[in-house]
GUKE-167651 format. One record per atom (N, C-alpha, C, CB): residue in three letters; atom name; x, y, z. Coordinates in Angstrom, 3 decimals. Atoms other than C-alpha are relative to their C-alpha. Last residue first. Glycine has a CB too. Layout:
% residues N
residuo/atomo/xx/yy/zz
ALA/CA/X/Y/Z
...
END
This chain:
% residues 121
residuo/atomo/xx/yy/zz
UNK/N/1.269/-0.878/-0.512
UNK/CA/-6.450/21.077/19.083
UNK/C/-1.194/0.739/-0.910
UNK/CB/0.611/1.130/0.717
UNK/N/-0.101/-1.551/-0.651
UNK/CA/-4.392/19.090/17.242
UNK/C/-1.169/0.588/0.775
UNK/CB/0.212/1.053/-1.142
UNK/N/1.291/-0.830/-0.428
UNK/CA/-4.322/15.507/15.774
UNK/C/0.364/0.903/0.991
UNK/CB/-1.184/-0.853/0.564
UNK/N/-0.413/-1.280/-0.987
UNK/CA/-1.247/14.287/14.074
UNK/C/-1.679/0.187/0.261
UNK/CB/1.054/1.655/-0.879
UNK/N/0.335/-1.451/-0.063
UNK/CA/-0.970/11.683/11.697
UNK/C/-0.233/0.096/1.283
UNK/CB/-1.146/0.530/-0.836
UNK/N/0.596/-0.455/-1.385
UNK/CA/0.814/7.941/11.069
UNK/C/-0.590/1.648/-0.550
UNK/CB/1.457/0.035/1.501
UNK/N/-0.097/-1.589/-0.328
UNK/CA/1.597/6.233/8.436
UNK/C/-0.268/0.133/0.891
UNK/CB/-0.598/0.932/-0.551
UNK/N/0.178/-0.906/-1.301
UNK/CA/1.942/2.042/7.903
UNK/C/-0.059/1.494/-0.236
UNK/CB/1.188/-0.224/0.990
UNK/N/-0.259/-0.826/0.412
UNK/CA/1.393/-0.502/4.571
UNK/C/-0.014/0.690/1.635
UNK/CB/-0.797/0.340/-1.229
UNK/N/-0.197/-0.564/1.285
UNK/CA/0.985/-4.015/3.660
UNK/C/0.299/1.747/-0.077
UNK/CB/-1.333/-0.408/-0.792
UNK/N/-0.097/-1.568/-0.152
UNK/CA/1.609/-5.661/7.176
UNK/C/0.079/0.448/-1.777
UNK/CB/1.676/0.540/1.095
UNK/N/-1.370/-1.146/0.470
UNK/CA/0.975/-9.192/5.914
UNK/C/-0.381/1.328/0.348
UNK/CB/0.388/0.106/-1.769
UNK/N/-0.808/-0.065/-1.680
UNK/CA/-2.006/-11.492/7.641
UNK/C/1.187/0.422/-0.336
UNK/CB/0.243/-1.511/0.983
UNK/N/-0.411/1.220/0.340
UNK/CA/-3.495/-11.435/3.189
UNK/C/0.988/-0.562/1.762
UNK/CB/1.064/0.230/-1.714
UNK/N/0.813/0.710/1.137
UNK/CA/-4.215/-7.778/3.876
UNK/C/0.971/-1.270/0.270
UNK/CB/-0.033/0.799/-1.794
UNK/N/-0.155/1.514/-0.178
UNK/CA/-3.172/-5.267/6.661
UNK/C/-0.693/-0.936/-1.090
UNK/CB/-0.596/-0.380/1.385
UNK/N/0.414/0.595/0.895
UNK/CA/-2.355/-1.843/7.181
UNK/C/0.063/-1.430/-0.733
UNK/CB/0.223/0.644/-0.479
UNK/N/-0.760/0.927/0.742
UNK/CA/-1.228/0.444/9.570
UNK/C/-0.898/-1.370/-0.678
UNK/CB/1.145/-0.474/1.036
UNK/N/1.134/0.774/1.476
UNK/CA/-2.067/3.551/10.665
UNK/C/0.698/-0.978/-0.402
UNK/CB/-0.362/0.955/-1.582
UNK/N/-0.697/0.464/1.538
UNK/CA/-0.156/5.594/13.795
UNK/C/-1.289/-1.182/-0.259
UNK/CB/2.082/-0.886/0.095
UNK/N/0.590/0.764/0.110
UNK/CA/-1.731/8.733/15.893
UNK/C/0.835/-1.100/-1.370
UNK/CB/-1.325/0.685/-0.072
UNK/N/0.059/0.651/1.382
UNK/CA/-0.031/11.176/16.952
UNK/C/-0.262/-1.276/0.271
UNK/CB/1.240/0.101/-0.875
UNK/N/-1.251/0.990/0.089
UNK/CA/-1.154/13.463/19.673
UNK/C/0.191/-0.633/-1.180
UNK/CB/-0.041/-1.070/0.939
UNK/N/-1.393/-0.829/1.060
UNK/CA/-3.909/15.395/20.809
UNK/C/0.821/-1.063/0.391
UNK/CB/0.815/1.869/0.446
UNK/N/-0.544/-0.666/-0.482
UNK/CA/-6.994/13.159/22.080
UNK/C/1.233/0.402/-0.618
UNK/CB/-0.004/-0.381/0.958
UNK/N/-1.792/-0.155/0.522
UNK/CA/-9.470/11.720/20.288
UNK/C/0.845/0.864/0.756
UNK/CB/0.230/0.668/-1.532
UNK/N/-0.747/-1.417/-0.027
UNK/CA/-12.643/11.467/22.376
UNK/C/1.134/-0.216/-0.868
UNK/CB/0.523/0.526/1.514
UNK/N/-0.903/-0.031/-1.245
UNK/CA/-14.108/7.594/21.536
UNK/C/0.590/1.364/-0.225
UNK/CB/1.188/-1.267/0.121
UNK/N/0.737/0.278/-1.019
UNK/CA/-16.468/6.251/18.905
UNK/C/0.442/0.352/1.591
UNK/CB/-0.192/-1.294/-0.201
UNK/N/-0.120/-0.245/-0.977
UNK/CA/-15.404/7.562/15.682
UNK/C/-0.822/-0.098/1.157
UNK/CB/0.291/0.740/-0.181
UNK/N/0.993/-0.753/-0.963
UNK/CA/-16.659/5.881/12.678
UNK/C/1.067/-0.078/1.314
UNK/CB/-1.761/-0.889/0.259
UNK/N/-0.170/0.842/-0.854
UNK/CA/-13.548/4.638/10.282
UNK/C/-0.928/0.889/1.009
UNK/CB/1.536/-0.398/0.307
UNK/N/0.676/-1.115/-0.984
UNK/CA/-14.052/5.138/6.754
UNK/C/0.412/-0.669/1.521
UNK/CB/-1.978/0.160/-0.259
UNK/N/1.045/0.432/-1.026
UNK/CA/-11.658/2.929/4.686
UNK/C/-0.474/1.131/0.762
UNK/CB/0.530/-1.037/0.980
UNK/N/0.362/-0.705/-1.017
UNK/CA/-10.583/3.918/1.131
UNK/C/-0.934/-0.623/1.315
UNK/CB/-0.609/1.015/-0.648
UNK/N/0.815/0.395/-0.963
UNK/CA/-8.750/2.224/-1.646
UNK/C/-0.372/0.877/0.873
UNK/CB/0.431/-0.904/0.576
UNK/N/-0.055/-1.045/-1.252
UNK/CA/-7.496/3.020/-4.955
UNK/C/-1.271/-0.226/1.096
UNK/CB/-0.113/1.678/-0.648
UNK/N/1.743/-0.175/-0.291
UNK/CA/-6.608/0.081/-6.769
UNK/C/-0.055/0.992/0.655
UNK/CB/-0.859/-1.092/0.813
UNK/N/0.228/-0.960/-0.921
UNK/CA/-3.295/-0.758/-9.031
UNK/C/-1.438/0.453/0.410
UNK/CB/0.662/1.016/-0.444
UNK/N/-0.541/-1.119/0.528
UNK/CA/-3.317/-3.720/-10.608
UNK/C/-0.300/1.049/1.111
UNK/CB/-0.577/0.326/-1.427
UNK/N/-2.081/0.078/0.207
UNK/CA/-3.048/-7.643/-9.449
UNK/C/0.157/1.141/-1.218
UNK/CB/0.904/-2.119/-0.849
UNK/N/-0.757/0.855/1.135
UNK/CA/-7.038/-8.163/-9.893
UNK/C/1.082/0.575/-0.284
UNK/CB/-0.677/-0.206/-1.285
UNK/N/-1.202/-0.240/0.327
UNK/CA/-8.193/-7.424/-6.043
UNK/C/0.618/-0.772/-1.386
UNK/CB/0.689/-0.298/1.191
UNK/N/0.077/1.327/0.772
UNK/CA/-11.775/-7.371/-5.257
UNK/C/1.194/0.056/-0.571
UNK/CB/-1.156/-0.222/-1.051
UNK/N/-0.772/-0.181/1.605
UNK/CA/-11.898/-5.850/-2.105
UNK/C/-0.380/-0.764/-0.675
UNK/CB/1.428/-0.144/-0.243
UNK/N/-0.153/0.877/0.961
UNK/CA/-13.514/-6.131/1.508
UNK/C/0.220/0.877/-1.348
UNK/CB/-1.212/-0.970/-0.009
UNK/N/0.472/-0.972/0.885
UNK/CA/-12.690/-3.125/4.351
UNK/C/-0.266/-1.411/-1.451
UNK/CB/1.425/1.576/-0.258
UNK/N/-0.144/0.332/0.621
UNK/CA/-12.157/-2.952/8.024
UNK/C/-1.056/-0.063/-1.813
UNK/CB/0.323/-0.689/0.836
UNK/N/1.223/-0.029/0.793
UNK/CA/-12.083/-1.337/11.000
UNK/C/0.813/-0.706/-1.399
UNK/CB/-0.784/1.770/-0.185
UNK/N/0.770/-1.331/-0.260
UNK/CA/-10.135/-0.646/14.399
UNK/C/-1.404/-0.155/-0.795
UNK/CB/0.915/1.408/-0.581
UNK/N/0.077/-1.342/0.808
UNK/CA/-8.646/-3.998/14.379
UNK/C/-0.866/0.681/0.218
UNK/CB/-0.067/-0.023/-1.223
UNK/N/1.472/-1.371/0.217
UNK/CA/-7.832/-6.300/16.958
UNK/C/0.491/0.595/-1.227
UNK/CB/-0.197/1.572/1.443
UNK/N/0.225/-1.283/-0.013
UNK/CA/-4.324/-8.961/15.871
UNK/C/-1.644/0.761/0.285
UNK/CB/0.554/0.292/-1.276
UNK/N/1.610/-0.167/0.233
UNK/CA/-4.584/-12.955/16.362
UNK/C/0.353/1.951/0.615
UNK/CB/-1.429/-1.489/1.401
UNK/N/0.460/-0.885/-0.581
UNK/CA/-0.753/-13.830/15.910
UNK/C/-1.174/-0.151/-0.152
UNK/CB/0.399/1.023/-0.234
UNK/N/0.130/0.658/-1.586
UNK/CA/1.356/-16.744/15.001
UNK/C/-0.968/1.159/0.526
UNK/CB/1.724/-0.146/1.075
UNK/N/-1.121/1.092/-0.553
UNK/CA/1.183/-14.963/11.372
UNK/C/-0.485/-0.966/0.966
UNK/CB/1.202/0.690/0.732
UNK/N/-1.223/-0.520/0.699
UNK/CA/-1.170/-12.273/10.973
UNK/C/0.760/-0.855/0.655
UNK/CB/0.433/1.533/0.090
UNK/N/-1.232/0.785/-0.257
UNK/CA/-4.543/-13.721/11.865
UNK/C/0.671/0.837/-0.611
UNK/CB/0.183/-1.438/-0.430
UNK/N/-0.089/0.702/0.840
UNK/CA/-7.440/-11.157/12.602
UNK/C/1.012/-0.727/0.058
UNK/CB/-0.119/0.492/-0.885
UNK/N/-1.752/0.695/0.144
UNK/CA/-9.553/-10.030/15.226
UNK/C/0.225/-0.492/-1.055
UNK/CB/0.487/-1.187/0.901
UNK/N/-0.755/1.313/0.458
UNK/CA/-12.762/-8.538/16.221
UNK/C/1.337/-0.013/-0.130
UNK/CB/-0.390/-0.439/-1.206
UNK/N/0.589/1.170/-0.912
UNK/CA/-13.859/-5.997/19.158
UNK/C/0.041/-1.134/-0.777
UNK/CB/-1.488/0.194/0.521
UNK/N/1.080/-0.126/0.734
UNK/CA/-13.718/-2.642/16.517
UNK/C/-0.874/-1.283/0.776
UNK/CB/0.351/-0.099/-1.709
UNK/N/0.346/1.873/0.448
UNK/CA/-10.759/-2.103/18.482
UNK/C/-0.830/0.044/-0.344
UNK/CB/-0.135/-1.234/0.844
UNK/N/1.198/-0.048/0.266
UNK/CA/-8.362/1.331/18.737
UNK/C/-0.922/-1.162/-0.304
UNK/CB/0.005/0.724/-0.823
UNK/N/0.605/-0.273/1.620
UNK/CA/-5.062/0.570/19.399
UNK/C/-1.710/-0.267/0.593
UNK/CB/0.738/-1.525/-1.606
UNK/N/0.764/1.070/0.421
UNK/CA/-3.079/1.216/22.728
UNK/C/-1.140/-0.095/-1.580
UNK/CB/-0.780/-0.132/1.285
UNK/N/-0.404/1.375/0.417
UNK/CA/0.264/3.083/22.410
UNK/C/-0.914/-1.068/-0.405
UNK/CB/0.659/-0.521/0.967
UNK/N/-0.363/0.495/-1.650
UNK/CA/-0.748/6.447/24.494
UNK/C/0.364/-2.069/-0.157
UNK/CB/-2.026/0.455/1.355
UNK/N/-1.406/-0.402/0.071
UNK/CA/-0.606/8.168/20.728
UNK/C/0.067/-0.617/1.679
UNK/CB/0.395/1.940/-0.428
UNK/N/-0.115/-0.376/-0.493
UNK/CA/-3.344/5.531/19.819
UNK/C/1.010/0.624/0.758
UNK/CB/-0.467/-0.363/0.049
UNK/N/-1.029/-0.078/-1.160
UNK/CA/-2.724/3.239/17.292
UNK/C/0.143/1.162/0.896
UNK/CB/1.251/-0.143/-0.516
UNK/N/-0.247/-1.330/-0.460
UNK/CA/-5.104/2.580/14.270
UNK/C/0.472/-0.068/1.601
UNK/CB/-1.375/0.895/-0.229
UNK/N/-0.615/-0.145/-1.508
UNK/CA/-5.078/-0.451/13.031
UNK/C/-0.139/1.375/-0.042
UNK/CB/1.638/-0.553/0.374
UNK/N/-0.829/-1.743/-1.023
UNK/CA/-6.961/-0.870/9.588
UNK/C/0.210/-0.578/1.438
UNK/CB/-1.448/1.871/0.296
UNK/N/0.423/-0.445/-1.755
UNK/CA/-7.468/-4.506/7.988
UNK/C/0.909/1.443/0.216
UNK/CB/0.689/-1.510/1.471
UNK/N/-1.448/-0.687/-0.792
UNK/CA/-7.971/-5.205/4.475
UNK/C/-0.228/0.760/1.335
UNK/CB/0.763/1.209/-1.004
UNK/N/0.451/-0.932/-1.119
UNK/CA/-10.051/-8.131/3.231
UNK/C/1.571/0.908/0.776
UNK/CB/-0.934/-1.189/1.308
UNK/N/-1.384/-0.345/-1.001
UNK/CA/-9.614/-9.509/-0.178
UNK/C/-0.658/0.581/1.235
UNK/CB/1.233/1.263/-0.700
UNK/N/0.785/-0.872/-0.572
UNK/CA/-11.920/-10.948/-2.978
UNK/C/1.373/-0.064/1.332
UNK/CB/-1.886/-0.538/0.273
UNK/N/1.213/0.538/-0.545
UNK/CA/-9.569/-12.164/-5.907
UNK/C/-0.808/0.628/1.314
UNK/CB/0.358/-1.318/0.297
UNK/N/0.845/-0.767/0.229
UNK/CA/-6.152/-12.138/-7.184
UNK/C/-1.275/-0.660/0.583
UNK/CB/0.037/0.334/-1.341
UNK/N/1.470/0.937/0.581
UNK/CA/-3.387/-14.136/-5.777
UNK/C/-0.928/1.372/0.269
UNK/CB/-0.651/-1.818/1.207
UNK/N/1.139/0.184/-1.204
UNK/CA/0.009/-11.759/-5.482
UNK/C/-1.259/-0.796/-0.662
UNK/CB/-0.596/1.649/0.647
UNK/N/-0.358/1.014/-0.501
UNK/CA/2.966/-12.432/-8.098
UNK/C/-1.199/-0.014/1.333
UNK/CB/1.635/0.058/0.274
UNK/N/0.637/0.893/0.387
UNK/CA/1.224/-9.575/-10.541
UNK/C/0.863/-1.796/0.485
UNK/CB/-0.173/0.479/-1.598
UNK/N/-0.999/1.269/-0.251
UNK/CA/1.499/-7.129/-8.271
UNK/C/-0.722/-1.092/-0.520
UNK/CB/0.413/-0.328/1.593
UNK/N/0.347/1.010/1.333
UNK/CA/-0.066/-3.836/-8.913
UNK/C/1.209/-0.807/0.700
UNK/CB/0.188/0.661/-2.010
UNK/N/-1.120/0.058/1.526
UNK/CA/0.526/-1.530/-6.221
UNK/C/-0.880/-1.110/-0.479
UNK/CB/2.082/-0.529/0.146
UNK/N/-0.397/1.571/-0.065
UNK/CA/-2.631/-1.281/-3.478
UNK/C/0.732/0.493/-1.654
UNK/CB/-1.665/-1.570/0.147
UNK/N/0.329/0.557/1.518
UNK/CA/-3.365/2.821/-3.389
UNK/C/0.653/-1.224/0.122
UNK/CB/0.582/0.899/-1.376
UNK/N/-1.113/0.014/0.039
UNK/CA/-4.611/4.555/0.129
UNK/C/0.214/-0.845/-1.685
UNK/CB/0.521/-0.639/1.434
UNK/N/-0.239/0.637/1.787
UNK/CA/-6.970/6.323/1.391
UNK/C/1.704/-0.136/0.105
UNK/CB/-0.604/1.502/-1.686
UNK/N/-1.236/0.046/0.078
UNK/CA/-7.950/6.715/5.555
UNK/C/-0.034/-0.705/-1.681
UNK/CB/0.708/-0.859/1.374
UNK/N/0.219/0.699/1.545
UNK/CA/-11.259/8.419/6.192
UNK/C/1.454/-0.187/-0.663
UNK/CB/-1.011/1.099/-1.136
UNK/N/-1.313/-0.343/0.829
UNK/CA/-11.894/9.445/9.769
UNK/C/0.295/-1.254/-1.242
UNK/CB/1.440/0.066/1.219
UNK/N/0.047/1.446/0.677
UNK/CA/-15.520/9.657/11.206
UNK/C/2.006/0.260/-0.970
UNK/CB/-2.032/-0.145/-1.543
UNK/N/0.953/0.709/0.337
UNK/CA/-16.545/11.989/13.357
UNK/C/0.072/-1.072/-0.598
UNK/CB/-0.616/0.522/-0.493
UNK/N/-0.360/0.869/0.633
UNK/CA/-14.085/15.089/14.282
UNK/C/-0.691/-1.597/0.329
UNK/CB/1.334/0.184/0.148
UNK/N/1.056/-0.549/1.131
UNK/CA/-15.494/18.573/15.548
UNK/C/-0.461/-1.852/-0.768
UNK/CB/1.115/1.483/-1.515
UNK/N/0.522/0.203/-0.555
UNK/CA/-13.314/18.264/18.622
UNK/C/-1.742/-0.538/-0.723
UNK/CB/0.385/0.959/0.750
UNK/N/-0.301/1.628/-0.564
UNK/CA/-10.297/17.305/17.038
UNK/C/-1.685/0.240/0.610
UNK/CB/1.740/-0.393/1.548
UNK/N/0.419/0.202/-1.446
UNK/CA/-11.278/20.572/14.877
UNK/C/0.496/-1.208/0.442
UNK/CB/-1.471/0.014/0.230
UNK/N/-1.304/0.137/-1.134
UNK/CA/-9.102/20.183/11.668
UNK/C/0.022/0.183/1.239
UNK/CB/0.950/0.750/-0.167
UNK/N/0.057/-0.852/-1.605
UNK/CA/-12.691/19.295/9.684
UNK/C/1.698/0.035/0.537
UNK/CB/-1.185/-1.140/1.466
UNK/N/-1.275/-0.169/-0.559
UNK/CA/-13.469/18.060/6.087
UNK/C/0.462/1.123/1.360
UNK/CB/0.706/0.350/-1.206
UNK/N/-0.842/-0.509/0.469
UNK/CA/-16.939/17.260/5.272
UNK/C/1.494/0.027/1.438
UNK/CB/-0.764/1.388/-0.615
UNK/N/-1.017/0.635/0.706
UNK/CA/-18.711/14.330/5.773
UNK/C/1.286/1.015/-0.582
UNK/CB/-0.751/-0.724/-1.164
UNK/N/0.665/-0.223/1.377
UNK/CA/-21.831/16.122/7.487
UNK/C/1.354/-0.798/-1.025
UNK/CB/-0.338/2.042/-0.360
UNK/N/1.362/0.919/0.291
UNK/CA/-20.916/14.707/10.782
UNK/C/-0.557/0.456/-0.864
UNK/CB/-1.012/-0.178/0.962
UNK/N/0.648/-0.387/-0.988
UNK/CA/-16.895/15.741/10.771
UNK/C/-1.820/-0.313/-0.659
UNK/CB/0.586/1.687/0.389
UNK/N/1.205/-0.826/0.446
UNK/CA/-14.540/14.420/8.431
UNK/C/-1.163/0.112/1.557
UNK/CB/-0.835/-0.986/-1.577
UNK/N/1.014/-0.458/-1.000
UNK/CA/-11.064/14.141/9.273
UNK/C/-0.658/0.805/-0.282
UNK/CB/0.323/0.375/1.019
UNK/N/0.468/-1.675/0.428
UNK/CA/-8.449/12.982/6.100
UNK/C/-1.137/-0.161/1.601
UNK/CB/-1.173/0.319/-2.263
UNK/N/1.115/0.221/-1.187
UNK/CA/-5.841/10.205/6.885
UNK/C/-0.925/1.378/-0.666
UNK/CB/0.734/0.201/2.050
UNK/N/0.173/-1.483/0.141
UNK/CA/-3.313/9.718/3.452
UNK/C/-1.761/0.092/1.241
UNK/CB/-0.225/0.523/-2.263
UNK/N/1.093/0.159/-1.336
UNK/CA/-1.470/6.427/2.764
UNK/C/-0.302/1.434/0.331
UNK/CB/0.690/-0.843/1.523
UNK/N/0.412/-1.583/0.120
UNK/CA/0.314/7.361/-1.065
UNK/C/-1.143/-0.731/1.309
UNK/CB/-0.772/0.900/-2.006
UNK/N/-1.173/-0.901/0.550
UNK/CA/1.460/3.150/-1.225
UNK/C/-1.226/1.362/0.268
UNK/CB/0.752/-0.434/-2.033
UNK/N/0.857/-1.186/0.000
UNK/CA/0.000/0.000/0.000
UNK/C/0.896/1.241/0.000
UNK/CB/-0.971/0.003/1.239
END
């Protein structure tokens, strides 16, 4: 996952830099083309990481490796091994508090992509 990019929309969908204003956050991003990956329906998992370390949970789980990872939110695909532009919404259910926040990104139990952003006053 490549050009990762957070935007904060507030309860009409538009674009907000209030933290206080902020409603649903809308993370895009673009899956490369790879034509050694299996094509077909996909699920990609958001994390989102709280600047006090703990991540945000939606209350399921997925495998990555030896692991059973929470996620924040998630997103089905249909992936034919070209470039896609993706977008997950992610309803806010909890104060945000200032700080940075990291993103990371998950398909096939592979980390496919991380960023982070900033929330301000």
């Amino acid at each position: 996952a490549s050009h990762i990019s957070v935007l904060f929309l507030n309860g009409r969908d538009k674009e907000t830099n209030k933290s206080g204003k902020i409603e649903k956050l809308k993370i895009n991003f673009t899956l490369s083309a790879n034509k050694l990956a299996s094509s077909g329906q996909k699920t990609v998992y958001l994390r989102i990481k709280r600047p006090d370390g703990y991540y945000i949970s939606s209350g399921g789980t997925f495998a990555a490796g030896d692991s059973q990872l929470s996620y924040s939110d998630s997103r089905n695909i249909t992936y034919e091994n070209q470039s896609l532009d993706v977008s997950i919404y992610h309803k806010v259910t909890e104060q945000l508090t200032v700080g940075k926040y990291g993103v990371s990104l998950y398909m096939d139990g592979k980390m496919i992509g991380e960023s982070s952003f900033l929330i301000e006053k």
